[in-house]
C-alpha positions in Angstrom: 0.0 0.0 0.0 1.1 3.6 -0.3 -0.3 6.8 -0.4 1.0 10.3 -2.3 0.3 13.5 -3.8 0.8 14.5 -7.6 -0.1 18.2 -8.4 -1.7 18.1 -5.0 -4.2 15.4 -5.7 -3.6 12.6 -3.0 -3.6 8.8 -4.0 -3.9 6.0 -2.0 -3.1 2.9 -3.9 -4.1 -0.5 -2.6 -5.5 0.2 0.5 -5.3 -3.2 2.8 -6.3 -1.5 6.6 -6.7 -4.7 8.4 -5.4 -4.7 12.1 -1.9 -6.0 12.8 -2.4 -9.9 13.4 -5.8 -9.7 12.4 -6.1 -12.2 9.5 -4.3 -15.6 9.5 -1.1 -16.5 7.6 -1.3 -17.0 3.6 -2.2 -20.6 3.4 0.4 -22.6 1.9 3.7 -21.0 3.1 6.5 -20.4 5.6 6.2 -18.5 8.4 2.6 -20.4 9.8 3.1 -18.7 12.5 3.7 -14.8 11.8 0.1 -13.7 11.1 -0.9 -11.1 8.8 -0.8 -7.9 8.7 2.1 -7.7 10.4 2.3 -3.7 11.6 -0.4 -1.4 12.4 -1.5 1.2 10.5 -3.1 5.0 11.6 -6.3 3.9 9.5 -7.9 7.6 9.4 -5.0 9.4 8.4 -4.7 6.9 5.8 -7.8 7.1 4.4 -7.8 10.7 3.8 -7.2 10.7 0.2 -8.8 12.2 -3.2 -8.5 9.1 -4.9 -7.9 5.4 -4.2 -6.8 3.1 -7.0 -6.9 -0.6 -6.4 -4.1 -2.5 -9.0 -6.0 -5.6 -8.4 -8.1 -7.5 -6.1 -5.9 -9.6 -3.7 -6.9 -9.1 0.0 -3.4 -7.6 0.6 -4.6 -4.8 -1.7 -8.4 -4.1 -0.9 -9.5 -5.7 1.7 -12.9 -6.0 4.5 -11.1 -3.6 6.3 -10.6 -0.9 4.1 -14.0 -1.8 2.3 -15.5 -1.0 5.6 -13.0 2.1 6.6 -13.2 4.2 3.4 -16.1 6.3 2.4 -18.3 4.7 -0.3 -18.0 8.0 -2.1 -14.8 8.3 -2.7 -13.7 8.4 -6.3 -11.8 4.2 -6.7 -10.2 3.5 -10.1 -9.4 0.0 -10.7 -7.5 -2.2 -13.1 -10.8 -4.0 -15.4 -14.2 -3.2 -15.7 -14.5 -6.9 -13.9 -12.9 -5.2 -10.9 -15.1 -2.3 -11.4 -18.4 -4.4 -10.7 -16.7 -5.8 -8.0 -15.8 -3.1 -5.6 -19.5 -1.1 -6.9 -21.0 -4.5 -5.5 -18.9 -3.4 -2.0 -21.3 -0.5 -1.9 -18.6 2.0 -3.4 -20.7 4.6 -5.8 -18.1 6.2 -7.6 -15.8 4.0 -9.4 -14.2 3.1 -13.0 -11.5 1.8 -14.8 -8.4 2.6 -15.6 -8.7 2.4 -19.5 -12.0 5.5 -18.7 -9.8 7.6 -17.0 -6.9 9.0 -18.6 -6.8 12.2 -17.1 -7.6 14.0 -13.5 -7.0 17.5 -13.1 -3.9 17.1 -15.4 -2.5 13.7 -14.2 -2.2 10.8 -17.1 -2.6 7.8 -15.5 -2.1 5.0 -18.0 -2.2 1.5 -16.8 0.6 -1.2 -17.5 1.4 -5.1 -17.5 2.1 -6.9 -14.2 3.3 -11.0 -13.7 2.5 -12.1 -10.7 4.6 -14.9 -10.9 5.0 -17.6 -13.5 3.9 -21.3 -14.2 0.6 -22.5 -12.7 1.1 -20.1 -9.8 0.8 -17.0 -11.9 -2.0 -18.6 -13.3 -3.6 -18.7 -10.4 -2.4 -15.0 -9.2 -4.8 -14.0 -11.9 -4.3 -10.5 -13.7 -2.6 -7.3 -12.0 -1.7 -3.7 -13.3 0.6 -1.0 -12.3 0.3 2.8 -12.9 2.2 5.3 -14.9 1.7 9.1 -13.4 2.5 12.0 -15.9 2.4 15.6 -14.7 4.2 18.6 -16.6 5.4 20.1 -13.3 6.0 16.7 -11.7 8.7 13.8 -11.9 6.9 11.0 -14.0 5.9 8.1 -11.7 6.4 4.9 -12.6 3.7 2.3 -10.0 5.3 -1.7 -11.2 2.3 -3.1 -9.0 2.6 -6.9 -7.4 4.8 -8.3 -10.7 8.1 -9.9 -10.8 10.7 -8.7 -13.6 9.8 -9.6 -17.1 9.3 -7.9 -20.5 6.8 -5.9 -20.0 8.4 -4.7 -16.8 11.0 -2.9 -19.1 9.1 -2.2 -22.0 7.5 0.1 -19.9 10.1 1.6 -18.3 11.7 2.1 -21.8 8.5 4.0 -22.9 7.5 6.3 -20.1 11.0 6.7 -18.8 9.9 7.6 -15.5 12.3 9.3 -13.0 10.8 7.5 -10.0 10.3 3.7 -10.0 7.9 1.6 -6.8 8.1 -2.0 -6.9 7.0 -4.2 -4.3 10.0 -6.4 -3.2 10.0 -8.7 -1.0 10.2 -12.1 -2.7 6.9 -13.6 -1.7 6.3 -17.0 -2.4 4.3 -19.9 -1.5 5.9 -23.8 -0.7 5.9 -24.8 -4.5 7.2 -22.2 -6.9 9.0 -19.2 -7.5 8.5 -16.0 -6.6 5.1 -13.6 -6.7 6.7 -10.4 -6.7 10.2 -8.9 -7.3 13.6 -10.4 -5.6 16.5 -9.0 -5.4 17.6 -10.1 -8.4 14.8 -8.3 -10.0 15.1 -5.3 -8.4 18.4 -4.9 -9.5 17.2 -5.8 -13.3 14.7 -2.7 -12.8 17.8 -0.5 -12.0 19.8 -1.7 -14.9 16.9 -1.0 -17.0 16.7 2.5 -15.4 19.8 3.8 -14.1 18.3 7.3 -14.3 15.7 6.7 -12.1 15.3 6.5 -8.2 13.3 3.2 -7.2 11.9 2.7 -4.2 10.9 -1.1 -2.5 7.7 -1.4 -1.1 6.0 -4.3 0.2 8.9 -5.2 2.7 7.7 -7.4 5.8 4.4 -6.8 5.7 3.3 -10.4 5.0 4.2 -14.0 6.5 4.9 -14.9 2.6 7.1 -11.5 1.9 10.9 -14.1 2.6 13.1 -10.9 1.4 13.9 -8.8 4.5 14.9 -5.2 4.6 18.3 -6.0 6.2 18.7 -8.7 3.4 18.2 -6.4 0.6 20.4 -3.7 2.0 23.3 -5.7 2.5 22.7 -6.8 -1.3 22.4 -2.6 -2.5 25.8 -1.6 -0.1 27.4 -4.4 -1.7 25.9 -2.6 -5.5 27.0 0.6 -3.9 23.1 1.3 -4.9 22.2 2.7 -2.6 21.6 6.4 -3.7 19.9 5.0 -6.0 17.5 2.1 -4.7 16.0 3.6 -1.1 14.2 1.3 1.1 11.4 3.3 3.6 10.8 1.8 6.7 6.8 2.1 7.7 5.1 5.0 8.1 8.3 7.0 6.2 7.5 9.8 3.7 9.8 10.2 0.7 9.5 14.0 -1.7 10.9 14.6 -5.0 
């Protein structure tokens, strides 16, 4: 989840507000006994935001909680119009895709590709988007999503050249199969496709699945000499460009 302002509209992407420890551990993975989420969250500074976009439907990214915590009329854009009927089923009043928004109040969003994962477990991930934010007097935002590295990871890096890059790292995975969302490895892929850029890791120990720790990842950027580059916020920390 994050939140942030673009030409002083404020976004809150993927909002999953459930209480530290609150739901149980992702079936079918290590750590059966870490319980999910694992940190707390202040839930109504959170939620006040101008616009929520959901990237897909996984209960890490929209979940009871936040279905229950955020107003219904808040304006939600989501990845499909199958999403759409979805979250208008939650009682939300005020929500479209992607693909019917392209601009608000002079921000382009355009929606790109996500893998989450490959094989029969990608399969089963289902689809997943990230965002692209343009703004004349901003830096152009680049939103990966829950995906691992691929083609489509860099094909759309190579044509929105965004100066700002958030993946979700972390390395999730379940007991059979490779990973749901970017390694190590693929972080470093998305710098050498982007050198220019500043990328920021998301998604770090949030989850019993999420095996990539922040410790672990820094060791691997000092060891780069990335790290001016590749910056890892701990909760709760605010980053400005």
């Amino acid at each position: 989840m994050y939140k942030g302002a673009i030409a002083n509209k404020t976004f809150l992407i993927d909002p999953f507000l459930a209480k530290k420890g609150a739901n149980p551990p992702f079936p079918n993975t290590l750590n059966q006994d870490t319980f999910n989420p694992t940190v707390d969250l202040p839930i109504e500074e959170i939620i006040d935001a101008d616009v929520v976009i959901v990237t897909h439907l996984h209960p890490d990214h929209f979940d009871a909680a936040a279905i229950e915590a955020l107003p219904k009329t808040i304006p939600i854009i989501a990845q499909s119009e199958d999403d759409v009927a979805v979250i208008r089923k939650a009682g939300f009043q005020n929500v479209q895709s992607i693909d019917r928004i392209t601009y608000i109040e002079g921000i382009s969003l355009t929606r790109t590709n996500g893998k989450h994962g490959i094989g029969e477990i990608g399969k089963m991930m289902g689809e997943v988007s990230g965002v692209v934010f343009y703004h004349t007097d901003e830096k152009t935002l680049y939103l990966a999503g829950d995906t691992i590295w691929y083609n489509d990871v860099e094909d759309s890096i190579r044509l929105h050249r965004p100066e700002v890059i958030i993946v979700n790292g972390g390395a999730a995975q379940f007991l059979q199969g490779d990973p749901i969302i970017m390694t190590k490895e693929d972080i470093y892929q998305t710098y050498m496709a982007a050198p220019q850029s500043t990328i920021i890791v998301s998604h770090m120990e949030a989850l019993n699945h999420c095996l990539l720790t922040r410790r672990e990842l820094q060791a691997f950027l000092d060891e780069k000499e990335l790290s001016k580059h590749i910056l890892i916020p701990i909760d709760g920390e605010s980053i400005t460009f």
